[in-house]
VOGU-3710 file (C-alpha; in Angstrom, 3 decimals, decimal comma):
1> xxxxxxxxxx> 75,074/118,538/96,692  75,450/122,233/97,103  76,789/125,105/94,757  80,455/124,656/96,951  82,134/123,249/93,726  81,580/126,226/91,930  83,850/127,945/93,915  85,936/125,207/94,771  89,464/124,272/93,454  90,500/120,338/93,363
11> xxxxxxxxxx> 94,245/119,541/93,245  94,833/115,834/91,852  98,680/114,493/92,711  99,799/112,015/90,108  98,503/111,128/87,091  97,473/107,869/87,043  93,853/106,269/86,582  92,952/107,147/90,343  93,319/110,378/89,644  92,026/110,258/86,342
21> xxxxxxxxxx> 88,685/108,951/87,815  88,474/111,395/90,781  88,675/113,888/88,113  85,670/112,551/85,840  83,567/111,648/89,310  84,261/115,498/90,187  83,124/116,122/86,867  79,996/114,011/86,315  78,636/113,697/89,479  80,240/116,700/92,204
31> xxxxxxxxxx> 79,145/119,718/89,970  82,528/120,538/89,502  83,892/123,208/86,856  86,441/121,035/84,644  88,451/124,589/84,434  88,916/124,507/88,411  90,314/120,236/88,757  94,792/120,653/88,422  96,053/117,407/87,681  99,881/117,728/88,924
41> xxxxxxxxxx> 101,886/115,093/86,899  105,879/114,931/87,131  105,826/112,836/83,851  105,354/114,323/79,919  102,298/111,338/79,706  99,639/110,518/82,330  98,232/106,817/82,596  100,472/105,944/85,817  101,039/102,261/84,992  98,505/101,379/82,373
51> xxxxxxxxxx> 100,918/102,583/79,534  101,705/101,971/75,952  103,974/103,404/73,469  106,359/103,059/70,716  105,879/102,576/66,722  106,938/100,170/64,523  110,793/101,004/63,467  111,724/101,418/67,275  109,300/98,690/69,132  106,158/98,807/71,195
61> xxxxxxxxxx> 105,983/98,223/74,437  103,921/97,945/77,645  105,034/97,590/80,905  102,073/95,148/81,382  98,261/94,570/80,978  96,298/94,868/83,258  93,039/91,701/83,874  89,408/93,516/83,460  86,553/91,410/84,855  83,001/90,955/83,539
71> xxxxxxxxxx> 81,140/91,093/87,582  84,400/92,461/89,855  85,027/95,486/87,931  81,558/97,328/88,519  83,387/100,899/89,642  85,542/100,916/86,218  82,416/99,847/83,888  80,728/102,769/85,738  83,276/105,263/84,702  83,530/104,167/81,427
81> xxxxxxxxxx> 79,684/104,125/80,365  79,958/107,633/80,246  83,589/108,370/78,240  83,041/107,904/74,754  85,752/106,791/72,618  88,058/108,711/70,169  86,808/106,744/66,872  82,763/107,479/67,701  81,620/109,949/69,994  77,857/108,063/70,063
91> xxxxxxxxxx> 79,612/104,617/71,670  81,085/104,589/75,327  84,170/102,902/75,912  82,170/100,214/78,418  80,758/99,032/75,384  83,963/99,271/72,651  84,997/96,570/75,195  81,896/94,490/75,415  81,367/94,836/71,586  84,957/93,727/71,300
101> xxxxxxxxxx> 84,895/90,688/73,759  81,462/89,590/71,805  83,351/89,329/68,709  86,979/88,144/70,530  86,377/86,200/73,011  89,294/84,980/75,707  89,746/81,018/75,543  92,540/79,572/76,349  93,111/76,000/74,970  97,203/76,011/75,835
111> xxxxxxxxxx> 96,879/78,009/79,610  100,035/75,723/80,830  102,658/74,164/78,746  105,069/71,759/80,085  108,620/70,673/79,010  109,100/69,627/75,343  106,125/71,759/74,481  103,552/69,429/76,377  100,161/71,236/76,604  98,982/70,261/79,788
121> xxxxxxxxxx> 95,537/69,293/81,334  94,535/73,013/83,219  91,641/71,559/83,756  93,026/69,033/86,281  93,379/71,604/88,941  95,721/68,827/90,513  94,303/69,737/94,293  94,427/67,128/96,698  92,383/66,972/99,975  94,862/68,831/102,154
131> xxxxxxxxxx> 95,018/71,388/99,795  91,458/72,518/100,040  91,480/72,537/103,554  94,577/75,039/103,838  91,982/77,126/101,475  89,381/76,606/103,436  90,853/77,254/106,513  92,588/80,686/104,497  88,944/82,119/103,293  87,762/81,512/107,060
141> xxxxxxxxxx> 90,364/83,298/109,037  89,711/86,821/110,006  92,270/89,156/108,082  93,181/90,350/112,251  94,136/86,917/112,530  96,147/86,386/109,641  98,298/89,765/110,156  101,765/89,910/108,621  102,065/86,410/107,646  102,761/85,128/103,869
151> xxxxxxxxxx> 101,325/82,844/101,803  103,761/79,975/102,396  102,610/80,046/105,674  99,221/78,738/104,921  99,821/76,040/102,479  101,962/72,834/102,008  104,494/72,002/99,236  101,881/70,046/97,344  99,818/72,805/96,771  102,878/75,004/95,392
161> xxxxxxxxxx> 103,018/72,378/93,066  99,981/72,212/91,942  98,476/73,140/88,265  95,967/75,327/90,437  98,628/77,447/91,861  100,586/77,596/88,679  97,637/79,664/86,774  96,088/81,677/89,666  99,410/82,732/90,625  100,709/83,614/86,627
171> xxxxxxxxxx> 96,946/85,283/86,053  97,718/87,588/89,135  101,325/87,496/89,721  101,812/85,970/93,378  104,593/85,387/94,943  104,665/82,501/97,891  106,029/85,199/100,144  103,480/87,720/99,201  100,569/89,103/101,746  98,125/86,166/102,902
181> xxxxxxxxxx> 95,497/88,485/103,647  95,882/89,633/100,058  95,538/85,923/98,431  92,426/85,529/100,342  90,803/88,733/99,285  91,458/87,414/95,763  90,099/83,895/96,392  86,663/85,955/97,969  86,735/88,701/94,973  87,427/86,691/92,203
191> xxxxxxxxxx> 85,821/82,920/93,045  83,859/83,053/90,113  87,206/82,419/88,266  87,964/78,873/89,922  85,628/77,370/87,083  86,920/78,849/84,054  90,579/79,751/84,893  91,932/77,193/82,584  90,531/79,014/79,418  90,075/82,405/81,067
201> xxxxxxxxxx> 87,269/82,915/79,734  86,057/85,556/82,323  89,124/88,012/81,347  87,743/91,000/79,584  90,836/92,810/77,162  90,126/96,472/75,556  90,571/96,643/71,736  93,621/98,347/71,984  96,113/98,015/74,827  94,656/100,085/77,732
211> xxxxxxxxxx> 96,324/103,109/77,236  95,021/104,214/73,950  91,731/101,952/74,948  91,286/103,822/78,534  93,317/106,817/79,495  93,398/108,590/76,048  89,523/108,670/76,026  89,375/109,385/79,488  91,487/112,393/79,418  90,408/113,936/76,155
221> xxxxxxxxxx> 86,853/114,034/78,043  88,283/115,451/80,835  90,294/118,742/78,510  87,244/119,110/76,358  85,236/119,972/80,058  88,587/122,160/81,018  90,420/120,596/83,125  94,403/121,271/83,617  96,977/119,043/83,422  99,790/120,522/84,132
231> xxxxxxxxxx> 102,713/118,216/83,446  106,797/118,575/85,256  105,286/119,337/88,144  106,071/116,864/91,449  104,506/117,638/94,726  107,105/117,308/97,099  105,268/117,291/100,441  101,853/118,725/102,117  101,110/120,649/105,046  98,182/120,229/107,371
241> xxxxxxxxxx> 96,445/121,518/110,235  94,435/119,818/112,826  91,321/121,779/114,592  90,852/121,608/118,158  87,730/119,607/117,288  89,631/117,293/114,947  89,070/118,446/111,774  92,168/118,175/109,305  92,857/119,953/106,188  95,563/120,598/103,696
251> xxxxxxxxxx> 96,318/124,023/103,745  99,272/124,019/101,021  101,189/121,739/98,406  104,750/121,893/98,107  106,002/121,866/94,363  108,877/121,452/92,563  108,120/122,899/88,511  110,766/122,056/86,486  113,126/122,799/89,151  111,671/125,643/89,999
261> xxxxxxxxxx> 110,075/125,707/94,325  106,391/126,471/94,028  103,266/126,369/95,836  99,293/125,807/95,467  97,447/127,235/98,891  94,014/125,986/99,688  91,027/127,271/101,334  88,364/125,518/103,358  86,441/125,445/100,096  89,817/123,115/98,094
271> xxxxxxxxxx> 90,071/119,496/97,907  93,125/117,948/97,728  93,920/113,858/96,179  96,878/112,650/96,610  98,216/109,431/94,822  100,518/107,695/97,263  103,640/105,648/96,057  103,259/103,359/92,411  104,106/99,935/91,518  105,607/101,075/87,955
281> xxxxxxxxxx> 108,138/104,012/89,890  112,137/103,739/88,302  110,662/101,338/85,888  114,354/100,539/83,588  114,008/99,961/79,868  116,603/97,289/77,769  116,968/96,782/74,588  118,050/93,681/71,704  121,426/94,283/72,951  120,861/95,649/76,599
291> xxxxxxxxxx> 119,670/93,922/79,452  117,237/96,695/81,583  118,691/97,535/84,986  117,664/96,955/88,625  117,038/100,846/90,199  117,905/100,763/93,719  116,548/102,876/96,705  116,248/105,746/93,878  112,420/106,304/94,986  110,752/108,429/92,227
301> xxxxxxxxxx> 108,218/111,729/93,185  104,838/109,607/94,004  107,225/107,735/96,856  109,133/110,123/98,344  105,849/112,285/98,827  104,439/109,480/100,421  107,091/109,051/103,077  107,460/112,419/103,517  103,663/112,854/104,388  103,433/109,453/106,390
311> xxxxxxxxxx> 105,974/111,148/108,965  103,608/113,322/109,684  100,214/111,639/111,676  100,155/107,793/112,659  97,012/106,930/110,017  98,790/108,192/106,975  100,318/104,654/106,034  103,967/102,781/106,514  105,396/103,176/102,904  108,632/100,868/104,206
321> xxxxxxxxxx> 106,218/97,662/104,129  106,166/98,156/100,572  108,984/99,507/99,043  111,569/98,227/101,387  112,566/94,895/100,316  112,765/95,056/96,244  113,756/91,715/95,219  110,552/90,213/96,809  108,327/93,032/94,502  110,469/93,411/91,320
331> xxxxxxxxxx> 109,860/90,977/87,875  110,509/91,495/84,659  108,193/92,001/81,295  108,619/92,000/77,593  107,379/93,062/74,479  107,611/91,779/70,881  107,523/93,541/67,735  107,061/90,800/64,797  107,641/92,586/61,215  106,335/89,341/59,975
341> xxxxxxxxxx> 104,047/86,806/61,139  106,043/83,454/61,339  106,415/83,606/65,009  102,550/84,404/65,432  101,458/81,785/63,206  103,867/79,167/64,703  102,370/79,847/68,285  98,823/79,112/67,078  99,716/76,236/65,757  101,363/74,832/68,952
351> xxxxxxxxxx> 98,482/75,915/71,121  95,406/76,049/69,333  94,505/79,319/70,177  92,750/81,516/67,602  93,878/84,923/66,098  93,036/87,817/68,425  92,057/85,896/71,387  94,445/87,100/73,511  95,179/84,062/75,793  97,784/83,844/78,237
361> xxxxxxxxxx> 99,715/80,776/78,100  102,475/79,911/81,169  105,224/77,830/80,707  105,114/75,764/83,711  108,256/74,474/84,214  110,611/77,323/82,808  112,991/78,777/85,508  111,926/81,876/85,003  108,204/80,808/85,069  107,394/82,633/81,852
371> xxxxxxxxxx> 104,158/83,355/80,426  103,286/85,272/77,213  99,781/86,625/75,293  99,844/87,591/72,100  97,087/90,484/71,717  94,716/91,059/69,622  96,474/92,902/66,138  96,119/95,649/66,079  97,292/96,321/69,750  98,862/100,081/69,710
381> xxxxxxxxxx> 97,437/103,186/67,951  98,463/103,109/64,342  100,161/99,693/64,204  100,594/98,486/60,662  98,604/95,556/59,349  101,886/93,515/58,985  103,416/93,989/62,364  102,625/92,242/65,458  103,258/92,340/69,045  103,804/89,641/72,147
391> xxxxxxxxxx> 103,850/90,681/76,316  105,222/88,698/78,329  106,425/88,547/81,482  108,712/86,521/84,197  108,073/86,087/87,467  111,676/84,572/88,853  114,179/86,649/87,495  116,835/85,712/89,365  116,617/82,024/87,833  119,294/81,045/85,725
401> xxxxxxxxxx> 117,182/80,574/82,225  116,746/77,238/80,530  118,171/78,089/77,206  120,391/80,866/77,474  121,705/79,856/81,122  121,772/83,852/82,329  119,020/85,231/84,866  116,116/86,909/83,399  117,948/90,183/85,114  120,958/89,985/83,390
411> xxxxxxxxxx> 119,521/88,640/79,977  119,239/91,359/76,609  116,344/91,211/74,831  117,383/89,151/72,147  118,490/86,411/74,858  114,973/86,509/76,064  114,202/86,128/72,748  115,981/83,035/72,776  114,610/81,460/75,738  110,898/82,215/74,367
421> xxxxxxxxxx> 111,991/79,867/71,116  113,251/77,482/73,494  110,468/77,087/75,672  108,058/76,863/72,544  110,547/74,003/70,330  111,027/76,759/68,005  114,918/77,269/67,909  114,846/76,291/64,610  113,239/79,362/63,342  115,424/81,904/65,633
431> xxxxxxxxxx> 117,543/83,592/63,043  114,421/84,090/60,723  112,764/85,435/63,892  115,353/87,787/65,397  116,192/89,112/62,110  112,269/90,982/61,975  111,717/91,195/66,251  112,523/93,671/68,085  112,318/93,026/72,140  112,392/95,170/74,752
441> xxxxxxxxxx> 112,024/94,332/78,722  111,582/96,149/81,235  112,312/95,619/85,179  110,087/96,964/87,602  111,400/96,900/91,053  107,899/97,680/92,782  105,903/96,062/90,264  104,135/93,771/93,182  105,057/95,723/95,967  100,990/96,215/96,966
451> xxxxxxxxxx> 101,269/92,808/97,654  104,113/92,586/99,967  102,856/91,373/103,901  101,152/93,989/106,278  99,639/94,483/109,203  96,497/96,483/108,998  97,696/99,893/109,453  99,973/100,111/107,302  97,841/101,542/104,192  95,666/104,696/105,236
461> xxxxxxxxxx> 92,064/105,188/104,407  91,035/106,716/101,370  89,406/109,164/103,843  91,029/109,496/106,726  89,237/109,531/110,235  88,580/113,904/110,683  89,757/114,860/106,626  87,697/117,815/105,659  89,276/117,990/102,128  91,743/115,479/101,554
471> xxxxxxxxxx> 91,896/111,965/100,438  94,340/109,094/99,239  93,993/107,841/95,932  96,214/104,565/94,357  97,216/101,114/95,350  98,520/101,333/98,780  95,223/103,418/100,350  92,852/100,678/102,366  89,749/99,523/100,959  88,035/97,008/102,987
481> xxxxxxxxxx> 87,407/93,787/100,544  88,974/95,055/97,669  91,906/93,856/96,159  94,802/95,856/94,956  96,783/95,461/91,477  94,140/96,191/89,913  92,291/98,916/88,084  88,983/98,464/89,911  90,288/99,277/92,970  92,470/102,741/91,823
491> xxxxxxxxxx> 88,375/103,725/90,062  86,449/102,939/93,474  88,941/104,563/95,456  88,460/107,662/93,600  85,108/107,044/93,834  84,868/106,565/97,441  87,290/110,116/97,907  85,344/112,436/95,631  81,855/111,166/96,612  82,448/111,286/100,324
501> xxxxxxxxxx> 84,735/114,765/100,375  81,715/116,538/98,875  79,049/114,631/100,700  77,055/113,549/97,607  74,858/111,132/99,544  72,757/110,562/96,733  75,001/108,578/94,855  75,339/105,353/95,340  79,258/103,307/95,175  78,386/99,738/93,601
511> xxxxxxxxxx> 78,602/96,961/95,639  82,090/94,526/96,255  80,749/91,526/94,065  80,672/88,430/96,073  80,464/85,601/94,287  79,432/83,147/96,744  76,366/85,242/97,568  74,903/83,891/93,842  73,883/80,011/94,778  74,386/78,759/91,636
521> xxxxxxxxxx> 77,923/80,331/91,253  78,320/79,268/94,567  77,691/75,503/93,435  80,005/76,118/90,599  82,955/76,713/92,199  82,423/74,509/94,545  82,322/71,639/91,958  85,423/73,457/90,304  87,598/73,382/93,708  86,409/69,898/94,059
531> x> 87,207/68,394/90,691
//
C-alpha cells in the first residue's frame, strides 16, 4: 500500500451494505481518510434492503431478514470483528451475535406444518432415489453447461413435492423457475445445512433485527472516522474513458441533488463504487385496511443507473435478465405488532418452540405457501417490554388464500391477518387478536430478481477486465462460487473492489467455504441426503 489514499477521493453509489463495507475496508485496511469516502444515497436512511423501522403506536416493520451463517459468512464476520456496537464500545458486533446465539439458540421443532395444524416430520426429507440423482447430476454439471435453464428443468414432480424442497426453498426463497446455476451454488455453499435444516440450527439471527444490529453500528463507525453521507443525492449515469492501452476510468458522475443537475469529477488518483440495481427498489407499503400495491416498470435510481451504464461497454451486465419479468421476482412480506402476548403464547404452544428462538415455521400446504418467525423480543430499537412482533412472508401471491379466498396481492393486512389464524386453528381468538395487531405487508416486485435465469454474462465483474478505479458493488455483480441474496456476498464484493482497486496484496479475502472439502461434514450430509 502506498500514501495514494491520502490524496485520493472514493465516491460510493448507493447506500446499502456493499457500500457500507467498501467504505469500512477503505477505512481499515486502504489507508483511507474517512473525511475523503462520499457515500451518495437517494434515500433519507442507508441500509439498502436490510431495514427496520417503525414504533409501537404505528407498527414495525421489515421488509425481511436476512439468514447469517456460522462457516459461509466469513467476509461479514470479518467486517464486523472490528465495528463495535452502540450499547459497549469494548464488544464487536461479531461477537453481540455469537454471545446472543450462545444464549438463543435457533431450533426449530415445528419447521413444516401441514393442514389442520399437523406438525410434520422435517426430518423425513421425503427424497426418493430419482431425486438424488437429479441433485447429483445438478452439483456435477458445469455452470457453462447449465446456462439459462431453470430449476424445473432439472428435477421431477416428486421432488417439488417433497418435504426437502418445501424447507430449502422457504429458508431461501426459490422459485421452480428461478436460475439453476443459482440452486446449485446454494446446494455447494451451503451443504452443511442438509443435516440440520429441519431445526435450523445453523441460522445465526443478530439481537436486534439487522438494521439497528448491523448498519447503525456500521455507519456510526464510519461518521466518527469522517466519512460523508450525503443523502437526496441519485447518480444518474457515469462517464468513462478507455486508453489506447486499455485502461478504463470514470472520469465524472452525473447527479441529480434534490432536483438540482450536479457533478463529482475524478482524477486518476479517485475511485469510484457503484451499486448496480436492488432487490428491495419501489418496495409498496399496505396497511390493516390497505392491501400494498404492485409498482410496475417504475425502476427506482440504483436501476435506471444501471441500464444507463450497461449501454455503454458489452461487460457492464444485462439489467433486463433481472428486472424484466416481475411476477416471476416479486412476493410479499409481513409484519406483526402484538400489544399483547396471546398470539405469541398461542404459537408456542402449537409448535413447541421456545421464547426468543426465532424459528421459522412454513405452512406447507397454504396457497400462498406462508411461513412466519417470531423474533426474539425485543426485535426493534426501543420496543416496549409488552409488545411483540411476527415476519412473515408469502411466496405465491397470486394464490387465492385458504381462509380469506383473495390473493396474497390483493389481501389488507388484517385479511392476512386472518389467513395466519387460519392456517394456525386459531380463528377463535381473531377478534381478541386484531383488536391489539397491527399488520403491515409489503410487495416487493424485485425481491428475487438475483435469482431470475442467466447466461454468464449477464452480471459484470466486480472489477472489470482494464478498470483502473472503478468497481461494481451489490447483488447482480459476478462472483465466481458465491451466492447472491445474501449479505455475504454484498461484504466480499466490497471486499474484493476496494482490496484489488488499491492493490493491497497483503491482505488476504477469506476463502468460499466448501463444505464437502471437511470429510466428516462431507459424511454428514451425505447420510442426511440419504436418510
Amino acid at each position: 500500500m502506498t500514501d495514494a489514499p491520502q490524496q485520493s477521493h472514493a465516491y460510493l453509489v448507493g447506500g446499502g451494505i456493499a457500500t457500507l463495507a467498501a467504505a469500512a475496508f477503505l477505512i481499515r485496511d486502504g489507508g483511507f481518510p474517512g473525511e475523503h469516502i462520499h457515500i451518495l444515497e437517494e434515500l433519507p436512511v442507508v441500509g439498502g434492503s436490510m431495514d427496520g423501522s417503525g414504533d409501537q403506536p404505528a407498527g414495525y416493520v421489515s421488509r425481511g431478514g436476512r439468514m447469517l451463517e456460522e462457516e459461509a459468512y466469513v467476509c461479514l464476520w470479518n467486517l464486523l470483528e472490528t465495528i463495535p456496537t452502540l450499547t459497549d464500545d469494548t464488544i464487536s458486533v461479531r461477537d453481540e451475535i455469537r454471545e446472543f446465539n450462545t444464549k438463543w439458540p435457533t431450533d426449530a421443532k415445528a419447521r413444516l406444518i401441514g393442514n389442520g395444524t399437523t406438525i410434520l416430520d422435517a426430518a423425513d426429507y421425503g427424497l426418493d432415489a430419482r431425486d438424488r440423482l437429479e441433485l447429483t447430476r445438478l452439483l456435477v454439471l458445469p455452470e457453462a453447461v447449465i446456462g439459462a435453464r431453470r430449476i424445473e428443468d432439472f428435477f421431477s414432480p416428486h421432488f417439488f413435492e417433497t418435504n426437502f424442497w418445501a424447507m430449502w426453498r422457504t429458508t431461501f426463497a426459490f422459485q421452480n423457475w428461478h436460475s439453476a446455476i443459482e440452486l446449485k451454488r446454494y446446494f455447494l455453499r451451503f451443504m452443511q445445512e442438509f443435516p440440520r435444516m429441519h431445526t435450523l440450527s445453523g441460522v445465526r439471527r443478530t439481537r436486534l433485527n439487522q438494521y439497528d444490529s448491523i448498519i447503525r453500528p456500521v455507519r456510526t463507525w464510519l461518521e466518527a472516522r469522517g466519512v460523508l453521507f450525503e443523502h437526496g443525492v441519485r447518480v444518474t449515469d457515469v462517464d468513462f474513458t478507455t486508453e489506447d492501452d486499455g485502461t478504463r476510468r470514470v472520469r465524472r458522475l452525473h447527479l441529480d441533488r434534490a432536483g438540482q443537475s450536479d457533478a463529482y469529477e475524478l482524477t486518476d488518483a479517485d475511485y469510484a463504487f457503484i451499486t448496480l440495481g436492488s432487490m428491495t427498489a419501489d418496495a409498496a407499503y399496505g396497511d390493516d385496511a390497505t392491501a400494498p400495491e404492485l409498482v410496475r416498470g417504475k425502476r427506482d435510481g440504483s436501476w435506471r443507473l444501471w441500464e444507463t451504464i450497461a449501454a455503454k461497454a458489452d461487460d457492464f451486465g444485462r439489467p433486463g435478465a433481472f428486472n424484466g419479468n416481475v411476477d416471476e421476482a416479486k412476493w410479499e412480506s409481513f409484519t406483526l405488532t402484538m400489544r399483547s402476548p396471546l398470539l405469541l403464547h398461542r404459537i408456542e404452544e402449537l409448535s413447541g418452540n421456545l421464547p426468543g428462538t426465532g424459528a421459522l415455521m412454513t405452512f406447507k400446504d397454504s396457497n400462498w405457501l406462508m411461513s412466519i418467525v417470531v423474533p426474539h423480543a425485543p426485535h426493534f430499537d426501543g420496543q416496549p417490554e409488552d409488545v411483540y412482533t411476527l415476519w412473515g412472508y408469502g411466496l405465491f401471491v397470486d394464490r387465492e388464500g385458504d381462509f380469506t379466498g383473495k390473493t396474497m396481492a390483493e389481501a389488507t393486512g388484517r385479511e392476512i391477518l386472518t389467513e395466519l389464524l387460519g392456517h394456525l386453528g386459531l380463528s377463535d381468538i381473531e377478534e381478541q387478536v386484531a383488536a391489539t395487531t397491527t399488520v403491515i405487508p409489503v410487495m416487493m416486485p424485485y425481491i428475487t430478481s438475483q435469482f431470475a435465469p442467466r447466461t454468464l454474462h449477464d452480471r459484470p465483474l466486480v472489477v472489470p477486465q482494464g478498470s483502473a478505479n472503478f468497481a461494481f458493488l451489490g447483488q447482480f455483480t459476478e462472483i465466481p462460487e458465491d451466492v447472491v441474496f445474501t449479505v455475504e456476498y454484498s461484504v466480499r464484493g466490497a471486499m474484493h473492489a476496494v482490496y484489488s482497486l488499491l492493490g493491497l496484496d497483503d491482505h488476504e479475502i477469506p476463502g468460499i467455504y466448501h463444505a464437502l472439502a471437511d470429510p466428516k461434514t462431507a459424511l454428514t450430509v451425505l447420510k442426511a441426503a440419504l436418510a
